[in-house]
VEXKOL-71672 format. One record per residue (C-alpha): residue in one letter; x, y, z; residue number from 1. Coordinates in steps of 0.5 Angstrom, whole numbers, plus 500, padded with zeros to 3 digits. Each point is the difference from the previous one (the first is absolute). Layout:
<sites>
type_xx_yy_zz_seq
A_X_Y_Z_NUM
...
</sites>
This chain:
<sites>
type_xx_yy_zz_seq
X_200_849_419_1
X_494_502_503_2
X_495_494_503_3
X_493_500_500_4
X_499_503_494_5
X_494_500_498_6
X_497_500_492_7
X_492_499_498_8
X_498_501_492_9
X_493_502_498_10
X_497_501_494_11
X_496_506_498_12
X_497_501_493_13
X_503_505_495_14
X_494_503_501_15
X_502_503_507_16
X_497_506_500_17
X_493_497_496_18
X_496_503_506_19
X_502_507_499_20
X_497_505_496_21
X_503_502_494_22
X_497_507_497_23
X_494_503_502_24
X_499_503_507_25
X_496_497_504_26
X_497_502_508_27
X_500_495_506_28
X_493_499_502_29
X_500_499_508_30
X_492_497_502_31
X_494_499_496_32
X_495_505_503_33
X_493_501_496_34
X_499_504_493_35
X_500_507_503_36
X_506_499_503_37
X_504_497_496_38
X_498_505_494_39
X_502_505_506_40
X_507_497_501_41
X_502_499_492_42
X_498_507_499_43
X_505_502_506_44
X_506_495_498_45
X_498_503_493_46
X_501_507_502_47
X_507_498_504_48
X_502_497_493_49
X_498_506_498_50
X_504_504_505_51
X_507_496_498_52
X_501_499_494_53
X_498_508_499_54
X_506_502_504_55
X_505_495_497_56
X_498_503_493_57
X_501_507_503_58
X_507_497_504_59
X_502_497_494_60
X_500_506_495_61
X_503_505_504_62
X_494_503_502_63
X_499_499_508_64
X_506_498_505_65
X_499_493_502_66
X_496_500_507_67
X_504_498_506_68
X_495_500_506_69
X_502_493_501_70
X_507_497_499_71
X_500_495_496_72
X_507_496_499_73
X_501_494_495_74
X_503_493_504_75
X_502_495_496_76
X_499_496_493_77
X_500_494_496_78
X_500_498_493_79
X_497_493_500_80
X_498_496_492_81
X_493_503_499_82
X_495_498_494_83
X_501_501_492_84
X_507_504_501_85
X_499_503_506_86
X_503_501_507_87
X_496_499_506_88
X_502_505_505_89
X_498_500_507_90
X_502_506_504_91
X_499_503_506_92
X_498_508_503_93
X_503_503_507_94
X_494_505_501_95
X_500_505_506_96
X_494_498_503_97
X_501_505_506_98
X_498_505_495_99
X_494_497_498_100
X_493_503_504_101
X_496_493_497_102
X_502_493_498_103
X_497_499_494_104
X_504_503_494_105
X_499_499_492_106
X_506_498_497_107
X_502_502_493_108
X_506_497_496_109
X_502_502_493_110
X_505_498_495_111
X_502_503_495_112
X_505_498_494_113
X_506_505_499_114
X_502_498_494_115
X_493_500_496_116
X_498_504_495_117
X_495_506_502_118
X_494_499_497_119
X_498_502_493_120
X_496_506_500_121
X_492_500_499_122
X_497_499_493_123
X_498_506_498_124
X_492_501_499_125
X_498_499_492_126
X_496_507_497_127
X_494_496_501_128
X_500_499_506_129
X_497_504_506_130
X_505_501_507_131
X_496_496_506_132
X_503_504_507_133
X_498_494_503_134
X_504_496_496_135
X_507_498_505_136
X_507_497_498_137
X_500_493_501_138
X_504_498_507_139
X_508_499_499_140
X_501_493_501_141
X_506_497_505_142
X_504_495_501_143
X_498_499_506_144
X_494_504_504_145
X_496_498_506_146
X_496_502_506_147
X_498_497_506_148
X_497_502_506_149
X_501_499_507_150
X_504_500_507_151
X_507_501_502_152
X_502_496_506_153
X_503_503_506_154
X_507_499_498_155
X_499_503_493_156
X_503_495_496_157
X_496_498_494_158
X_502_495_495_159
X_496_500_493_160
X_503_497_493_161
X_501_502_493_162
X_501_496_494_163
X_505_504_494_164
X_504_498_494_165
X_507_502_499_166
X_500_507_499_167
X_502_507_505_168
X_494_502_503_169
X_498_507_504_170
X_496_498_507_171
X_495_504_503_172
X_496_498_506_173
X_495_503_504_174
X_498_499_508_175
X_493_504_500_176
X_496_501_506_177
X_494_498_499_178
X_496_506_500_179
X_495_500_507_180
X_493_501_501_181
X_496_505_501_182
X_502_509_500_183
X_505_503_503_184
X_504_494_498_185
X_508_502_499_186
X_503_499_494_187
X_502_492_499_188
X_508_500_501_189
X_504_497_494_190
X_507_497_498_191
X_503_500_493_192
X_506_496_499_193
X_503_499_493_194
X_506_496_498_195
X_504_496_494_196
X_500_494_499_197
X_504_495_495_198
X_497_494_500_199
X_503_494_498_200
X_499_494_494_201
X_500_494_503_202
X_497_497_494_203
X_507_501_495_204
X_502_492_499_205
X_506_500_504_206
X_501_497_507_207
X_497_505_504_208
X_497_501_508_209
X_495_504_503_210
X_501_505_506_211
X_503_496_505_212
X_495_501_506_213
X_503_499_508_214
X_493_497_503_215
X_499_500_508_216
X_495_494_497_217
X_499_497_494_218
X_493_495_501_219
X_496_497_495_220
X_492_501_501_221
X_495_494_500_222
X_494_504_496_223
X_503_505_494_224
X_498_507_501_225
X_494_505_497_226
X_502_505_495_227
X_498_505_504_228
X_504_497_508_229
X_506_499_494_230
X_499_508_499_231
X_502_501_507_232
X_505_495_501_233
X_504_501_494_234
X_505_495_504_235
X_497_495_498_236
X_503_495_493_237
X_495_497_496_238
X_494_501_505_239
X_502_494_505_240
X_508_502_501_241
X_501_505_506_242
X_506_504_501_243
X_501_505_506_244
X_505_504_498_245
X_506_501_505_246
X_501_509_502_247
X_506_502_497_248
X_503_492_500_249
X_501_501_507_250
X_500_493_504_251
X_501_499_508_252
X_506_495_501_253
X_498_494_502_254
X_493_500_496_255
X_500_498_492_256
X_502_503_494_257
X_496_499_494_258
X_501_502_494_259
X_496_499_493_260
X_500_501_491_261
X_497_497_495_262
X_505_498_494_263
X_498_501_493_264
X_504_498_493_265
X_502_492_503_266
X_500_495_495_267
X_496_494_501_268
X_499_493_499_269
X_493_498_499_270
X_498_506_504_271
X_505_499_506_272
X_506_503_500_273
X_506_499_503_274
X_504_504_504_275
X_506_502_506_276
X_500_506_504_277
X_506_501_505_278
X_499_505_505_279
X_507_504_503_280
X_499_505_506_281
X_505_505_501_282
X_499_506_507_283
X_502_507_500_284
X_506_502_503_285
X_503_507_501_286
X_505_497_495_287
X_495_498_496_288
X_497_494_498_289
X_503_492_503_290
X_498_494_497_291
X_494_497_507_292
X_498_493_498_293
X_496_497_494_294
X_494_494_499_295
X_500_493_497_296
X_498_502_493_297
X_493_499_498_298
X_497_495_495_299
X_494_503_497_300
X_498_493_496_301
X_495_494_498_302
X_503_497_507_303
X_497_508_504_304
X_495_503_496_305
X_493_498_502_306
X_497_494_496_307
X_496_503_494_308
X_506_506_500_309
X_499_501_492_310
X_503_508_497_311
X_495_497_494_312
X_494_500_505_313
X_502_508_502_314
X_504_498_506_315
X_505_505_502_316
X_506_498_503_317
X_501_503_508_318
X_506_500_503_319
X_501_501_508_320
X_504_499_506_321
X_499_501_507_322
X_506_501_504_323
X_501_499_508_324
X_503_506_503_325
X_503_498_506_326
X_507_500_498_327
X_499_507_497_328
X_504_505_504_329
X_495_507_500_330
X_502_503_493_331
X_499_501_493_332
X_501_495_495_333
X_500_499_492_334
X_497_493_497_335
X_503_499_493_336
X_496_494_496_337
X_502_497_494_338
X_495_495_496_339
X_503_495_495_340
X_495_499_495_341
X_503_492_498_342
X_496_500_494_343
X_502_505_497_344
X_507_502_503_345
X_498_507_502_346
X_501_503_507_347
X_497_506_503_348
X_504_503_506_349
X_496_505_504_350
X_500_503_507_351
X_496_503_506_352
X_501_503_506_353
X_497_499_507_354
X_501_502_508_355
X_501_497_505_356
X_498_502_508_357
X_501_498_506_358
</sites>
């Protein structure tokens, strides 16, 4: 058995992604300056806006091939319970930040659902009514759509979140340049990455987690976060609970695996549930897999749940586990966890994988 083991609970709110934005695009405002130039800036953000959402229509309904000036590649993601039958979902990019002449870029996201109906044709004008060339379409709308702009750091990862309900969704996601000023200027460089995404329902009635999430630390913070620091830090649950998210689940030897998720579906007793967790490591070999070593089961109850815990209240139930290393020979590793749900009777068996390196 593995000593030092060492568990810490936290509740987080059911509303864990409440900070985020849920539909309508919004711009990041980056200073204050005075009316002149604030009308300036709105208006270029606007023609940037402007400049995205145009290529992902045109992408979008096979017009124009999607632009790959700048590489854009997508790294991870989690399914986290979100608010009113949705699922928060933070992800982070890798973009090739080389290929960019300038930091500062807008970023566009759209999801599109791929089994809604297409739109009912336009109404045909009555006999008596005369045609206004001006008149537009009204704008489609999508489950998810939103636009921010700023600037991609020297490593070019970028972390941002989404929230969706249950469902498969076409991605489209836009890395433009924003444009330069001046003439002469090149033409701003632009990367379009597309792909699936099948997003899970976490709120089915039944015993179920979150994504498990490998962490290189797991803090609480002393003062909740603002919407809009929460926009640029979509790690961070229910405002107050940051997460750093582990690189490929890749741990040094000797250092700490931590390991989080969030459990859903657990019945409760005034509002505290009671539950067991046992946690089973296994290492692979070239033969296979061979049993490595397991912790003490976890009790998550009245007597380790923080006083005030209450499901009722909108308490959400968070398991961790933090795993010294040392006794970890370099190599790969799965975890399997089965929670026992003592009220109800019913078990989850789930597993996870993670790396060790000397």
């Amino acid at each position: 058995m593995e000593k030092g083991m060492n568990i810490r609970w936290v509740v987080t709110a059911t509303a864990a992604a409440a900070l985020m934005a849920t539909t309508a695009p919004a711009l990041i405002a980056q200073n204050q300056p005075n009316r002149r130039e604030e009308e300036r800036r709105r208006q270029a953000e606007q023609r940037e806006a402007q400049a995205v959402v145009k290529i992902v229509d045109a992408v979008a309904a096979g017009k124009e091939p999607a632009p790959a000036d700048i590489p854009v590649s997508w790294v991870e993601h989690y399914f986290v319970k979100g608010i009113e039958g949705t699922s928060y979902i933070p992800y982070t990019l890798s973009i090739d930040r080389s290929t960019m002449a300038r930091p500062n870029a807008a970023l566009y996201v759209r999801a599109v659902d791929r089994n809604a109906p297409p739109p009912p044709p336009p109404a045909p004008p009555s006999p008596d009514e005369q045609p206004d060339p001006r008149r537009r379409p009204p704008a489609p709308e999508y489950p998810w759509e939103d636009i921010q702009i700023g600037e991609v750091g020297a490593d070019g990862s970028l972390s941002r979140a989404m929230q969706l309900k249950p469902g498969e969704y076409d991605l489209f996601i836009v890395v433009k340049e924003i444009a330069g000023e001046g003439r002469n200027q090149p033409p701003p460089k632009m990367g379009l990455l597309r792909r699936t995404i099948s997003v899970r329902d976490l709120w089915a009635p039944e015993l179920i987690i979150s994504t498990p999430i490998f962490a290189s630390s797991v803090e609480p913070l002393a003062t909740p976060l603002s919407t809009e620091d929460q926009r640029a830090n979509p790690f961070t649950f229910g405002g107050s609970l940051k997460v750093v998210p582990a690189p490929g689940a890749r741990f040094k030897s000797g250092g700490e695996m931590q390991m989080l998720f969030w459990i859903y579906g657990t019945q409760h007793n005034n509002g505290v549930p009671d539950l067991t967790i046992d946690y089973n490591f296994h290492t692979k070999t070239a033969d296979g897999e061979k049993f490595f070593n397991k912790t003490q089961p976890q009790a998550v109850n009245a007597s380790t749940l923080p006083p005030g815990f209450s499901m009722t209240a909108g308490h959400q139930v968070l398991g961790f586990l933090g795993i010294p290393l040392k006794s970890f020979p370099a190599g790969d590793y799965r975890v399997e966890f089965k929670i026992t749900d003592t009220l109800s009777g019913k078990t989850l068996t789930e597993n996870a994988t993670f790396t060790v390196e000397s």
